[in-house]
Backbone as CSV, one residue per row, in Angstrom:
resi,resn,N_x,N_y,N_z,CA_x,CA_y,CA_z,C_x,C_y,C_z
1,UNK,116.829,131.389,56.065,116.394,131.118,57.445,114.948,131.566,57.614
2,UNK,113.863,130.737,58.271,112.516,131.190,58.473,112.500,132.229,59.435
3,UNK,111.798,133.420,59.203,111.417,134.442,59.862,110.909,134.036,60.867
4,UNK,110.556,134.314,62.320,109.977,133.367,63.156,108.896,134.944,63.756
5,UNK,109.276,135.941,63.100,107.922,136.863,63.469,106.497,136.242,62.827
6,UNK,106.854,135.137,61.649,105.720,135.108,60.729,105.369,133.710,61.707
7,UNK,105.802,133.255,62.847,105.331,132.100,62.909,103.833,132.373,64.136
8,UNK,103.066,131.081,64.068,101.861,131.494,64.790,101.761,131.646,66.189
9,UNK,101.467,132.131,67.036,101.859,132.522,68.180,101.548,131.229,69.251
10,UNK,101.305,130.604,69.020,101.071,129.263,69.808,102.644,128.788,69.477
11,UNK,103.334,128.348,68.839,104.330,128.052,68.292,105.397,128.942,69.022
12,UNK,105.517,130.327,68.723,106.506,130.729,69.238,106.482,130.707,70.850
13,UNK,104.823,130.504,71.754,104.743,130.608,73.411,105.253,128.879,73.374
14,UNK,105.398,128.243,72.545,105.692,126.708,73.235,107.535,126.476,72.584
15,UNK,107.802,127.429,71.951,108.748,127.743,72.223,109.950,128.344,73.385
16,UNK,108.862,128.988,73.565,109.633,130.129,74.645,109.266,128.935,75.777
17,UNK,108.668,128.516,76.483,108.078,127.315,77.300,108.948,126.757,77.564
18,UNK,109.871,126.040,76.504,110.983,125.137,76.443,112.019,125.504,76.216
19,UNK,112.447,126.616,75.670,113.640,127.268,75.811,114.021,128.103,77.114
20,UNK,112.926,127.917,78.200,113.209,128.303,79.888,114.029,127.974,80.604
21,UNK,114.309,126.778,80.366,115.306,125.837,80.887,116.764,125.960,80.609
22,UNK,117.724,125.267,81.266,118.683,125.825,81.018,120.080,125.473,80.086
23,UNK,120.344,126.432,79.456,121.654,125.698,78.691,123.522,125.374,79.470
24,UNK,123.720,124.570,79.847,124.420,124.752,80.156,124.924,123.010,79.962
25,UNK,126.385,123.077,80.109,127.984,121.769,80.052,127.348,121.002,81.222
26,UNK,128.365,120.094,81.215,128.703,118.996,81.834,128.600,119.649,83.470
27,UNK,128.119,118.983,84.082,128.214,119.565,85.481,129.863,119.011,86.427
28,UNK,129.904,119.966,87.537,131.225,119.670,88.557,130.845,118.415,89.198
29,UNK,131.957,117.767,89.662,132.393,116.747,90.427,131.065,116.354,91.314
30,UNK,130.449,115.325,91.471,129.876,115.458,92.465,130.309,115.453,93.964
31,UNK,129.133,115.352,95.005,129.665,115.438,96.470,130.212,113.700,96.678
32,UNK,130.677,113.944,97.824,131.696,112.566,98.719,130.269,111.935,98.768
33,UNK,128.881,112.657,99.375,127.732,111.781,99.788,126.782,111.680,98.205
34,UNK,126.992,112.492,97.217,125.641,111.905,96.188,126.643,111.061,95.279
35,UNK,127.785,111.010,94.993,128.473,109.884,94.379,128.431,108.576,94.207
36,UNK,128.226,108.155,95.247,127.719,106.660,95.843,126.215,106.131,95.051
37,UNK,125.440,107.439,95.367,124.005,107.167,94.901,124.049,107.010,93.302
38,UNK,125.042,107.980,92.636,125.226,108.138,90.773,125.719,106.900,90.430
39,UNK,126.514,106.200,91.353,127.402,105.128,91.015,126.356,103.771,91.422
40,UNK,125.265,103.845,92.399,123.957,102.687,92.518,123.243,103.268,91.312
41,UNK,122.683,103.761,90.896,121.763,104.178,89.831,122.227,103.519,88.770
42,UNK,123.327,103.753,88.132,123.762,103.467,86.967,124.115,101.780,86.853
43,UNK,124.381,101.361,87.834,125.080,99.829,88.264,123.127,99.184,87.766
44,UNK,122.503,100.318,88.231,120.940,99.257,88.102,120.192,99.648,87.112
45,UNK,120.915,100.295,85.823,120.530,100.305,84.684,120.042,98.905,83.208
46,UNK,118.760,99.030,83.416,118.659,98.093,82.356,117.788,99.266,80.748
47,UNK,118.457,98.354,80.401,117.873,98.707,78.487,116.746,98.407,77.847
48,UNK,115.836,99.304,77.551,114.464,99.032,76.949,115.010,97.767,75.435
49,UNK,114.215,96.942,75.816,113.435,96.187,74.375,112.717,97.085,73.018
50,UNK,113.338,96.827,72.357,112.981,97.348,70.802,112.424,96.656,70.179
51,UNK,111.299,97.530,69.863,109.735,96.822,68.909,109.772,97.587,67.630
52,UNK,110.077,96.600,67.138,109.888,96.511,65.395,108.155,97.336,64.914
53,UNK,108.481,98.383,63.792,107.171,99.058,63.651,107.532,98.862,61.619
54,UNK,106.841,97.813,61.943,106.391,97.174,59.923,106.261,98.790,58.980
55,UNK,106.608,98.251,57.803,106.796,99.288,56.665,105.529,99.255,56.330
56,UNK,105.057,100.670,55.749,103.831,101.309,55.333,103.277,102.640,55.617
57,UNK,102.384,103.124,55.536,102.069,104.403,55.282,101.070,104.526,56.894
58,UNK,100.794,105.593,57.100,99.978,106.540,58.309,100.195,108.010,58.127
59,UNK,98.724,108.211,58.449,98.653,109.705,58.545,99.090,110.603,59.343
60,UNK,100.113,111.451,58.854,100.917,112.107,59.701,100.595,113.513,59.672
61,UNK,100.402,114.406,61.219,99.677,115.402,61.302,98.469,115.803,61.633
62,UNK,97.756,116.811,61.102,96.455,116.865,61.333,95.864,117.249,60.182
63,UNK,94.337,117.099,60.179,93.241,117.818,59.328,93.182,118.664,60.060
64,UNK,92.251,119.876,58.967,91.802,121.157,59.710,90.118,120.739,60.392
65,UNK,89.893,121.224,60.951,88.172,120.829,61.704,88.043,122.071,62.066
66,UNK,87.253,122.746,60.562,86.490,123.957,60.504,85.250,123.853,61.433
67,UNK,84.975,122.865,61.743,83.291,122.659,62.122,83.620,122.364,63.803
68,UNK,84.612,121.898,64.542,85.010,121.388,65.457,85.529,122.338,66.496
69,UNK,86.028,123.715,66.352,87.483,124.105,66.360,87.734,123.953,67.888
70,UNK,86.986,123.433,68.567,87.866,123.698,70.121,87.659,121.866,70.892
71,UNK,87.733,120.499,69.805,87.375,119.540,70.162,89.080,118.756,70.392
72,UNK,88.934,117.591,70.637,90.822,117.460,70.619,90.918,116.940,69.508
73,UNK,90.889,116.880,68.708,90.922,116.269,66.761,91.614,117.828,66.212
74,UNK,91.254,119.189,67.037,91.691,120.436,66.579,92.797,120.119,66.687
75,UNK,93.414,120.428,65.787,94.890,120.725,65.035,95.654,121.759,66.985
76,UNK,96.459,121.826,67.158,97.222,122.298,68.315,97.698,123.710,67.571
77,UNK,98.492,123.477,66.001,98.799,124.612,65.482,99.030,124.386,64.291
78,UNK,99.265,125.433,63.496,99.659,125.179,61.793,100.973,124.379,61.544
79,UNK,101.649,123.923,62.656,102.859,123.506,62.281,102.613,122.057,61.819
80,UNK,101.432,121.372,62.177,100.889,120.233,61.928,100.021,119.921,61.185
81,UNK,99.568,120.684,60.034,99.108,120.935,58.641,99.778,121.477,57.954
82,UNK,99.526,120.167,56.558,98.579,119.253,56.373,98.791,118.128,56.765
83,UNK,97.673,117.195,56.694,98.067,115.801,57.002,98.598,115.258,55.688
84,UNK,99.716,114.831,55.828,99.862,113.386,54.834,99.538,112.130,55.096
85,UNK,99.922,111.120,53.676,99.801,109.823,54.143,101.446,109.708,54.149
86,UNK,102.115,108.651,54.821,103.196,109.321,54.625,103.848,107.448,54.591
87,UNK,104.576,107.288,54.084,105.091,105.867,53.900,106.720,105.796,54.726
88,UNK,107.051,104.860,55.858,108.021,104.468,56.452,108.981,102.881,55.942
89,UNK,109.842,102.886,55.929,110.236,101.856,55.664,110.480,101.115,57.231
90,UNK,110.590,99.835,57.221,110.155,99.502,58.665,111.929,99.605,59.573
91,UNK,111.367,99.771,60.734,112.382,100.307,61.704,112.073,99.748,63.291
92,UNK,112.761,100.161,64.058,112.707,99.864,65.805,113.071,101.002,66.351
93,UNK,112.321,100.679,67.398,112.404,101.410,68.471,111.980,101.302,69.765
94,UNK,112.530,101.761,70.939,112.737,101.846,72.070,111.350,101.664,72.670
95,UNK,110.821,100.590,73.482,109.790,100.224,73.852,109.651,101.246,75.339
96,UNK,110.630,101.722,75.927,110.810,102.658,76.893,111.203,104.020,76.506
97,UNK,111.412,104.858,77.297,112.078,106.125,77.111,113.712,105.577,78.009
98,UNK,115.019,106.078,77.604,115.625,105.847,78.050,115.693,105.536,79.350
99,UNK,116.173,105.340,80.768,116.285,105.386,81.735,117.343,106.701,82.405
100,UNK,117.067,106.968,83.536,117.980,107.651,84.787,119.302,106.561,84.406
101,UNK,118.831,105.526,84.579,120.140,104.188,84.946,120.925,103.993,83.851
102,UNK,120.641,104.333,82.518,121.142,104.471,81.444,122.185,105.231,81.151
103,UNK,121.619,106.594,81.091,121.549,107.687,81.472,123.409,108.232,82.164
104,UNK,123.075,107.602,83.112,124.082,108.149,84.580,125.042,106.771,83.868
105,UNK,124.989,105.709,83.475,126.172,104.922,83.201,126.500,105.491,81.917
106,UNK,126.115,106.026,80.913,126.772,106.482,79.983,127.613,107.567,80.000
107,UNK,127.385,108.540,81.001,128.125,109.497,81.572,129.072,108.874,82.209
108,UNK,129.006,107.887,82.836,130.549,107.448,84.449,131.252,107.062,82.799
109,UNK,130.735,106.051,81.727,131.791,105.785,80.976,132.721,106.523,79.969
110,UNK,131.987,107.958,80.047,132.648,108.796,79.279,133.409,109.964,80.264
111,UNK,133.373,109.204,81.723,133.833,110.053,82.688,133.300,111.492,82.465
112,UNK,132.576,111.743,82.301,131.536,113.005,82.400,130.640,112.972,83.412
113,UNK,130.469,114.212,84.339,129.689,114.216,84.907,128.332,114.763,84.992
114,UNK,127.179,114.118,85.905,125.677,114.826,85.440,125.935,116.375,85.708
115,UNK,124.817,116.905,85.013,124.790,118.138,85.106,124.589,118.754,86.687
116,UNK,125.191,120.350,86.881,124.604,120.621,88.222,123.231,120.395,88.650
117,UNK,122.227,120.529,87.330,120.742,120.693,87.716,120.406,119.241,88.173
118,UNK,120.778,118.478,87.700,120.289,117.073,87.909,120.908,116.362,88.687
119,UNK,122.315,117.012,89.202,122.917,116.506,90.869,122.152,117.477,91.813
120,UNK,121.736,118.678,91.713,120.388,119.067,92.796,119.425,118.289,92.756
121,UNK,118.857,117.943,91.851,117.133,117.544,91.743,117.621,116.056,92.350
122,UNK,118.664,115.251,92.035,118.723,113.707,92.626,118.897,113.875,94.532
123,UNK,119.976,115.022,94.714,120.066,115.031,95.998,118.758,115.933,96.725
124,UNK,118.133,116.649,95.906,116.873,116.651,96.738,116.193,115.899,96.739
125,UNK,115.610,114.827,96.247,114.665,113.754,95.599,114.984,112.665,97.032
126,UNK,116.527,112.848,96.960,116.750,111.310,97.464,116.878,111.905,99.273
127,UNK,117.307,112.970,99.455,117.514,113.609,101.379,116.411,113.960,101.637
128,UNK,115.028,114.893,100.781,113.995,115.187,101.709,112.852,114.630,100.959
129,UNK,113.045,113.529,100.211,111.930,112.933,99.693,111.864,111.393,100.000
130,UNK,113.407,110.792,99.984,113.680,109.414,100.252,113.297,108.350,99.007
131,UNK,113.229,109.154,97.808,113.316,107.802,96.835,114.472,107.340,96.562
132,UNK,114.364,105.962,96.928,115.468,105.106,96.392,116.255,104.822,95.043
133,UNK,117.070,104.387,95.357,118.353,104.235,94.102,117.185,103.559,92.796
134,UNK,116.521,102.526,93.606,116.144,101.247,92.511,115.204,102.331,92.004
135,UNK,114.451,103.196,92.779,113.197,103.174,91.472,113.679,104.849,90.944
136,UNK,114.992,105.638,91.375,115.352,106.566,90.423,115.813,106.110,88.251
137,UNK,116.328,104.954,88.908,117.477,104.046,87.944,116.188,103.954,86.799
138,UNK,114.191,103.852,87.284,113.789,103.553,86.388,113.186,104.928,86.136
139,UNK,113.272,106.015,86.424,112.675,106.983,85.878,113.652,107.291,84.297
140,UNK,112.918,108.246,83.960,113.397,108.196,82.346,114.619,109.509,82.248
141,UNK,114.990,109.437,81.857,116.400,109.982,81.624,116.149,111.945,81.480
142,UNK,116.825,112.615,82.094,115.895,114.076,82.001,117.551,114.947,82.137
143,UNK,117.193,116.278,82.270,118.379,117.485,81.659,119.421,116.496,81.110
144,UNK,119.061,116.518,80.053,119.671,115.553,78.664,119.665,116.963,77.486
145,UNK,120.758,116.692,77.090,120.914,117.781,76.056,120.468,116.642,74.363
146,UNK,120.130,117.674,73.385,119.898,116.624,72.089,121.540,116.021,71.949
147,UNK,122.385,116.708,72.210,124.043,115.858,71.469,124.043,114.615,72.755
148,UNK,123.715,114.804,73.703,123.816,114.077,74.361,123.371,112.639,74.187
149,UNK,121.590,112.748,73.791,121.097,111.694,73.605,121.272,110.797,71.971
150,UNK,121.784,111.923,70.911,122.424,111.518,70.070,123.618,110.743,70.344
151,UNK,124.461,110.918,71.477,125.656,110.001,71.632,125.535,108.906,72.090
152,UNK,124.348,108.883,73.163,123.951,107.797,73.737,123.729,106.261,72.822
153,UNK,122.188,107.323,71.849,121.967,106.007,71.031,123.167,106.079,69.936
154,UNK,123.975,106.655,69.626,125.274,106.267,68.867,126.172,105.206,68.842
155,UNK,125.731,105.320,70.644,127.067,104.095,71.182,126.220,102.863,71.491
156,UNK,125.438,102.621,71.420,124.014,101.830,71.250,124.297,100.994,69.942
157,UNK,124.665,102.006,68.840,125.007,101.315,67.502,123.067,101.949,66.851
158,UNK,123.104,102.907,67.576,121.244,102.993,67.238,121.252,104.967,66.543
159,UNK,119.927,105.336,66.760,119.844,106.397,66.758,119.243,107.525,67.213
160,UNK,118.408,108.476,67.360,117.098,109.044,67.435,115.799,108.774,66.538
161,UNK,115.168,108.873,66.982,113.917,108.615,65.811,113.730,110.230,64.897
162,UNK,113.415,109.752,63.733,113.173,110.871,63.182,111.382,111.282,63.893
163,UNK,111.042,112.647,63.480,109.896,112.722,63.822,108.755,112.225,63.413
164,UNK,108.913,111.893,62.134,107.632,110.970,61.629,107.597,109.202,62.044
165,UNK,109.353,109.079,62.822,108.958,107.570,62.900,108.187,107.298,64.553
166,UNK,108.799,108.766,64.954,108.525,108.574,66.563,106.811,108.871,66.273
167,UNK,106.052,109.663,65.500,104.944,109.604,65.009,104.271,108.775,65.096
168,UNK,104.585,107.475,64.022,104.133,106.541,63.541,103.936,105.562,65.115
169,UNK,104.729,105.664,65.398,105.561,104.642,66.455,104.423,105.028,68.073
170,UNK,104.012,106.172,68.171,102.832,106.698,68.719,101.300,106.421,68.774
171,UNK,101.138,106.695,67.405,99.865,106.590,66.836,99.581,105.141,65.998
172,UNK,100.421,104.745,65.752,100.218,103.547,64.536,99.574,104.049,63.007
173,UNK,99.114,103.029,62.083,98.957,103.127,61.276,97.554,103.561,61.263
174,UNK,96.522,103.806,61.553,95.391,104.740,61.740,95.212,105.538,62.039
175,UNK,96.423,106.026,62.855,96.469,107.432,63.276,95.741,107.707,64.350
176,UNK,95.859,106.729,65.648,95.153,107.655,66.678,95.276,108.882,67.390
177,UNK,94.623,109.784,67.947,94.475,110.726,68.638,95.607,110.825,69.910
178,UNK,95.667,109.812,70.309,96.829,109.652,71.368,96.960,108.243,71.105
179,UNK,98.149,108.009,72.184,98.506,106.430,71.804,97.657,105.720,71.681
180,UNK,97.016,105.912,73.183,95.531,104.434,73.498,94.483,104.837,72.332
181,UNK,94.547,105.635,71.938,93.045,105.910,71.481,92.631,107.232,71.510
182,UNK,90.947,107.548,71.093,90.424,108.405,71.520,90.281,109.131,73.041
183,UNK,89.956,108.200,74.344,89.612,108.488,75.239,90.340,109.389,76.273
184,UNK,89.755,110.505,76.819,90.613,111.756,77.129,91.308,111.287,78.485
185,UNK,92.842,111.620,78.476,93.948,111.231,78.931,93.152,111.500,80.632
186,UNK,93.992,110.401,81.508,93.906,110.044,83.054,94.745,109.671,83.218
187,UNK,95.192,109.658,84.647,96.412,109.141,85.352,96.429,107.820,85.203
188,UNK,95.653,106.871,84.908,95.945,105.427,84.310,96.883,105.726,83.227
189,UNK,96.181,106.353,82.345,97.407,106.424,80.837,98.229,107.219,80.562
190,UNK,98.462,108.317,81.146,99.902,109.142,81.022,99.878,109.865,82.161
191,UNK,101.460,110.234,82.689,101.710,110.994,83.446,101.722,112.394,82.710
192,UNK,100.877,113.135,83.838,100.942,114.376,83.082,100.046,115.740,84.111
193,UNK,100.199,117.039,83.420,99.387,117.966,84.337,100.267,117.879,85.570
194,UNK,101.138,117.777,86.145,101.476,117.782,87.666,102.418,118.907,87.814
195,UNK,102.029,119.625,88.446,102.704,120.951,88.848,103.216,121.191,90.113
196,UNK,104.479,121.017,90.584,104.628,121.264,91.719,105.186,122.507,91.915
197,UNK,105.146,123.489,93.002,105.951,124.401,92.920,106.812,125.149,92.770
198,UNK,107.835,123.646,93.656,109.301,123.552,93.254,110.032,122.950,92.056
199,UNK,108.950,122.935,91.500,109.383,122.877,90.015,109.810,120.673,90.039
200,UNK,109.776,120.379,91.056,110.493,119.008,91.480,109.509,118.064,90.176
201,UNK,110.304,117.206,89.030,109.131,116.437,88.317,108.637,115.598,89.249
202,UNK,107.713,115.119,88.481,106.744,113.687,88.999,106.939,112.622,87.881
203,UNK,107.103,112.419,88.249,107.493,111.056,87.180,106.782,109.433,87.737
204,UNK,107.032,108.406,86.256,106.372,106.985,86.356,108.033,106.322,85.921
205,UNK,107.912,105.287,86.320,109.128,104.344,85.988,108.525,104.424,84.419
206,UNK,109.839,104.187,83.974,109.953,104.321,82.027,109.078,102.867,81.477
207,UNK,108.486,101.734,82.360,107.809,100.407,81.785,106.730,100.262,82.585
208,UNK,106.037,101.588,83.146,104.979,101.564,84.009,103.749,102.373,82.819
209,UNK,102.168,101.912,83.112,101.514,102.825,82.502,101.097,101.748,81.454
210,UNK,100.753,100.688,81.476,100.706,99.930,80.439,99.300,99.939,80.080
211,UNK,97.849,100.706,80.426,97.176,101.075,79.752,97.011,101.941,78.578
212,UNK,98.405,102.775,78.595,98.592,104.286,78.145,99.260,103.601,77.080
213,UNK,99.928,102.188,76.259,100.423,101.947,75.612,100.097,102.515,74.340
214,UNK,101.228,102.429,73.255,100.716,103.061,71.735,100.450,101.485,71.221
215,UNK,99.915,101.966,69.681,99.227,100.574,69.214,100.456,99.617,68.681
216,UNK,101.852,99.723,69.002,102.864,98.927,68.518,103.815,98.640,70.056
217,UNK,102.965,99.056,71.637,103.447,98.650,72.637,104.198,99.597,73.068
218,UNK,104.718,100.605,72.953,105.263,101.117,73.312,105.173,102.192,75.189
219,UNK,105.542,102.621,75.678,104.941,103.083,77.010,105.364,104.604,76.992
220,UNK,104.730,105.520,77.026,105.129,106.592,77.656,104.623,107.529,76.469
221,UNK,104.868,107.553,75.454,104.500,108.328,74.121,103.576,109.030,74.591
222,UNK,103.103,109.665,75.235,102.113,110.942,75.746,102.577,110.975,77.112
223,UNK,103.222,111.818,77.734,103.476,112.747,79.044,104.919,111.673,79.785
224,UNK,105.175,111.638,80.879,106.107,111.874,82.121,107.254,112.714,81.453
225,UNK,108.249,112.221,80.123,109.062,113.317,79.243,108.800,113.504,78.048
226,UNK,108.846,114.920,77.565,109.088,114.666,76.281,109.914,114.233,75.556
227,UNK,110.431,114.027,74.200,111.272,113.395,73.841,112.003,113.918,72.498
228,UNK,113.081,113.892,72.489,113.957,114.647,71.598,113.517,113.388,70.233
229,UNK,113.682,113.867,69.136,113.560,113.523,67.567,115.182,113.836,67.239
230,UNK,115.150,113.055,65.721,116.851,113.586,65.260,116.482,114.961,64.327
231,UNK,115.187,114.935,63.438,114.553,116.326,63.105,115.066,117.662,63.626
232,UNK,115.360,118.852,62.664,115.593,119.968,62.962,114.244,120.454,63.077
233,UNK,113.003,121.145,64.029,111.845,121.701,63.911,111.779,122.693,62.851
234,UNK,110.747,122.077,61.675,110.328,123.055,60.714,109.170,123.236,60.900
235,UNK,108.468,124.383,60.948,107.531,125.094,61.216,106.725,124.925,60.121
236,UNK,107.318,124.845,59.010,105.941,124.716,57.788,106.654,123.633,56.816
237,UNK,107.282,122.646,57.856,107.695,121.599,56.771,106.747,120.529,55.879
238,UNK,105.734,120.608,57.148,104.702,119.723,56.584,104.405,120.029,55.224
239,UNK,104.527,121.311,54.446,104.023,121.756,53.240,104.534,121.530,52.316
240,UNK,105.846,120.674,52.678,106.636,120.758,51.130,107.363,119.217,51.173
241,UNK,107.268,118.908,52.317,108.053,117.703,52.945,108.115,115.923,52.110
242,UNK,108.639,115.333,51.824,108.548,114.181,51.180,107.598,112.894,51.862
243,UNK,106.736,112.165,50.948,106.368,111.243,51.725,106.330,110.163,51.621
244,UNK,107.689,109.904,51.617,108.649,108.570,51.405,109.237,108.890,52.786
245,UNK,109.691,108.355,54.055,110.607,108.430,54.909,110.845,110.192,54.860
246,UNK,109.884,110.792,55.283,110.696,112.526,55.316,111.853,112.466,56.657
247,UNK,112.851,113.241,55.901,114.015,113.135,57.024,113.805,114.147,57.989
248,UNK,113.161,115.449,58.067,113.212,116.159,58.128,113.974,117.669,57.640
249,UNK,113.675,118.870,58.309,114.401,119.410,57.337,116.063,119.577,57.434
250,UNK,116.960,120.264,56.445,118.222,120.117,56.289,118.757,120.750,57.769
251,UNK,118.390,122.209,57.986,118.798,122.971,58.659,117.688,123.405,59.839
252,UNK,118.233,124.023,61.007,117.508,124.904,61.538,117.917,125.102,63.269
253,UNK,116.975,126.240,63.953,117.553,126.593,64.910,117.512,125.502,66.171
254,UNK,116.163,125.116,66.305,115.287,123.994,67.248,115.204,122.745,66.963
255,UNK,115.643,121.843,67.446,115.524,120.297,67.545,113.833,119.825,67.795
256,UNK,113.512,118.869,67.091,112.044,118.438,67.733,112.110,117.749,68.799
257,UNK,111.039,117.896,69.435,110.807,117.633,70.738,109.144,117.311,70.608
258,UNK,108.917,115.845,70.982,107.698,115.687,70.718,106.847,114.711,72.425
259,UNK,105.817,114.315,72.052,105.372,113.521,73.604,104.400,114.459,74.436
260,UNK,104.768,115.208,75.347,104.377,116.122,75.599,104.780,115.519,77.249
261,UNK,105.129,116.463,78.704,105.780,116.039,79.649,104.514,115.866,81.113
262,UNK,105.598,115.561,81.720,104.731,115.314,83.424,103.960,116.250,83.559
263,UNK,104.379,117.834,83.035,103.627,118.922,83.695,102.858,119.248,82.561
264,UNK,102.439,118.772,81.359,101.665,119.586,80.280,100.608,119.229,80.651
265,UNK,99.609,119.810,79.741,98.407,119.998,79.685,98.177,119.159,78.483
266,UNK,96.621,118.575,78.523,96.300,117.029,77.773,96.431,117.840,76.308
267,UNK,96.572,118.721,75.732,96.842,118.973,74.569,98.009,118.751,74.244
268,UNK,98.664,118.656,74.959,100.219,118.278,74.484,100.494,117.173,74.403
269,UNK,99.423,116.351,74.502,100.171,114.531,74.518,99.509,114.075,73.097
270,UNK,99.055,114.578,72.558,98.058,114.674,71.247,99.455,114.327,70.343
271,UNK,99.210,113.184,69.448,100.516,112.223,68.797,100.532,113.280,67.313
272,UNK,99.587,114.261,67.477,100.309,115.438,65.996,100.981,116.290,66.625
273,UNK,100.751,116.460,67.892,101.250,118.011,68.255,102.642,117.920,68.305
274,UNK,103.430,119.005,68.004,104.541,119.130,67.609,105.207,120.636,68.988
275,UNK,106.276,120.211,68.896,107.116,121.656,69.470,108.950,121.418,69.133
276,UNK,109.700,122.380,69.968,111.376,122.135,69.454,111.916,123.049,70.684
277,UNK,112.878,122.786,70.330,114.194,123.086,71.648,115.592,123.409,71.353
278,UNK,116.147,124.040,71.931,117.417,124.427,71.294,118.425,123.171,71.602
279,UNK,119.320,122.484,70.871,119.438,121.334,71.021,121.151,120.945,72.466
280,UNK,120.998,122.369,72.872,122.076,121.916,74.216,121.253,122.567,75.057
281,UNK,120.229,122.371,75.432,119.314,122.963,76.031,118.991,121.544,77.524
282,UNK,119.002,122.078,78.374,118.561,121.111,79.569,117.258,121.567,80.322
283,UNK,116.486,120.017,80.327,115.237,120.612,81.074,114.836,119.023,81.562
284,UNK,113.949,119.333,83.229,113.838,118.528,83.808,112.093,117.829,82.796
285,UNK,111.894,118.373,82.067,110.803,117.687,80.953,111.144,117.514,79.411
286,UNK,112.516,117.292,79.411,112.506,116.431,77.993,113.609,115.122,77.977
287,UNK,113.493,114.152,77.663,114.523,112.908,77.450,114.456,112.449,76.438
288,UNK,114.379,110.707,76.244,114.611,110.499,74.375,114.398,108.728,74.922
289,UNK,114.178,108.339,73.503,114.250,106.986,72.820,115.395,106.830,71.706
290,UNK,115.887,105.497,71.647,116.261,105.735,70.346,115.581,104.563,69.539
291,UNK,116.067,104.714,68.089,115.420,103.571,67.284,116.566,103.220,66.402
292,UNK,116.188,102.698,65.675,117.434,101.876,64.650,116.695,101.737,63.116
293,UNK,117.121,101.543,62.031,116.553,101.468,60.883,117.040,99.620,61.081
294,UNK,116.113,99.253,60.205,115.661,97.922,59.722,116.776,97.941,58.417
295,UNK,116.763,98.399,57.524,117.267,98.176,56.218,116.076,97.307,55.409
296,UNK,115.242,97.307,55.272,113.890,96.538,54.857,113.337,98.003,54.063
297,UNK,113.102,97.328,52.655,112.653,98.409,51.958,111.729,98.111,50.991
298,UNK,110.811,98.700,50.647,109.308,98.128,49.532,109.843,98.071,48.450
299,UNK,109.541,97.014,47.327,109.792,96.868,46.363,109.926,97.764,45.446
């Protein structure tokens, strides 16, 4: 098991960051009055389109920039050195982040109910804020545990992305800096930075933001959630890791969690930066995609 005294202290504070949130089951029954609303949400669930991301190699991670060190090309932390080139066999994935509407119907069908945190945050959202059913249904799916969103895309017939595909699937094959590009993140291209007191997210519908796209179309890959990986977080996997399809590693305590959310700061939407989560862990800033393997393989 990795010692985690030896790990770098950026790493263990974006740890602790995300392990704030809370762990906890299936939430109680809802009320006679937010029932109605769980049961419109889910009825107006539609399913992201899956975009095919072609087989081949991209640089995954970061260089070091001895000469740079405080520019956004700086590495976030050692967990993201070295860079490889790293070769994918081609795959799909989720042109959205899941939905709320998704979300809440996969629960009514497993007769499970949302969690307590996320029957507060809907019935505050919807009594002293007044957003409607239609445009909750498109926010992206949130206090989602990792087994959770593993079951989801299970029953999908799909999966999670590993972390190098959700990578790839970000940045493309050149490896940009963030999805769009170089140019430093604005409320045109990701939701992000928004702090409210009450902790209440801010969120974009999951197919909104279409400047902020990655170079294979995708929407959201830098800020409104982060997003769970099928990856166990290895801290110094990059160093030993395969670069053929790395699966990630075998074991470990933290699930990856990559994207960076509504409330981070523009370093976190950076398509190397890396963090993890304990994987029954609920928080109103992480959700998921899933993807699917192709079966398409290089000669």
């Amino acid at each position: 098991m990795l010692d985690c005294r030896t790990w770098p202290a950026t790493v263990l504070s974006l740890l602790v960051t995300l392990a704030s949130s809370t762990l906890t089951e299936a939430g109680s029954k809802p009320s006679p009055e937010l029932a109605p609303h769980l049961t419109a949400i889910a009825e107006l669930a539609r399913p992201s389109p899956m975009v095919s991301v072609p087989a081949g190699t991209f640089p995954y991670g970061s260089k070091s920039v001895p000469t740079a060190p405080y520019g956004n090309w700086t590495p976030f932390d050692d967990t993201e050195l070295p860079q490889h080139h790293v070769w994918l066999g081609t795959y799909e994935i989720d042109r959205d982040e899941v939905s709320l509407g998704e979300y809440l119907l996969f629960l009514q069908q497993r007769h499970q109910h949302p969690s307590d945190e996320l029957q507060k945050l809907l019935w505050h959202v919807i009594t002293i804020h007044f957003i409607p059913d239609e445009t909750l249904a498109r926010w992206p799916a949130l206090y989602v545990t990792w087994t959770e969103a593993h079951d989801l895309c299970t029953a999908r017939h799909a999966r999670l992305p590993t972390e190098a595909e959700w990578e790839k699937a970000a940045r493309g094959s050149e490896g940009n800096l963030f999805p769009w590009g170089e140019t430093t993140p604005s409320a045109s291209l990701a939701m992000f930075g928004q702090h409210h007191v009450h902790e209440i997210p801010i969120l974009a519908a999951v197919d909104s933001l279409d400047q902020g796209r990655s170079p294979y179309g995708l929407h959201h890959m830098a800020g409104n959630v982060a997003e769970w990986v099928q990856d166990w977080f290895g801290p110094d996997y990059y160093a030993y890791m395969p670069e053929r399809d790395p699966p990630g590693p075998a074991t470990g305590r933290y699930k990856g969690v990559r994207g960076g959310s509504w409330k981070s700061a523009r370093i976190m939407l950076r398509t190397a930066t890396r963090g993890g989560a304990s994987p029954n862990q609920r928080s109103a800033t992480i959700g998921f995609r899933c993807a699917q393997s192709s079966f398409k393989h290089a000669p």
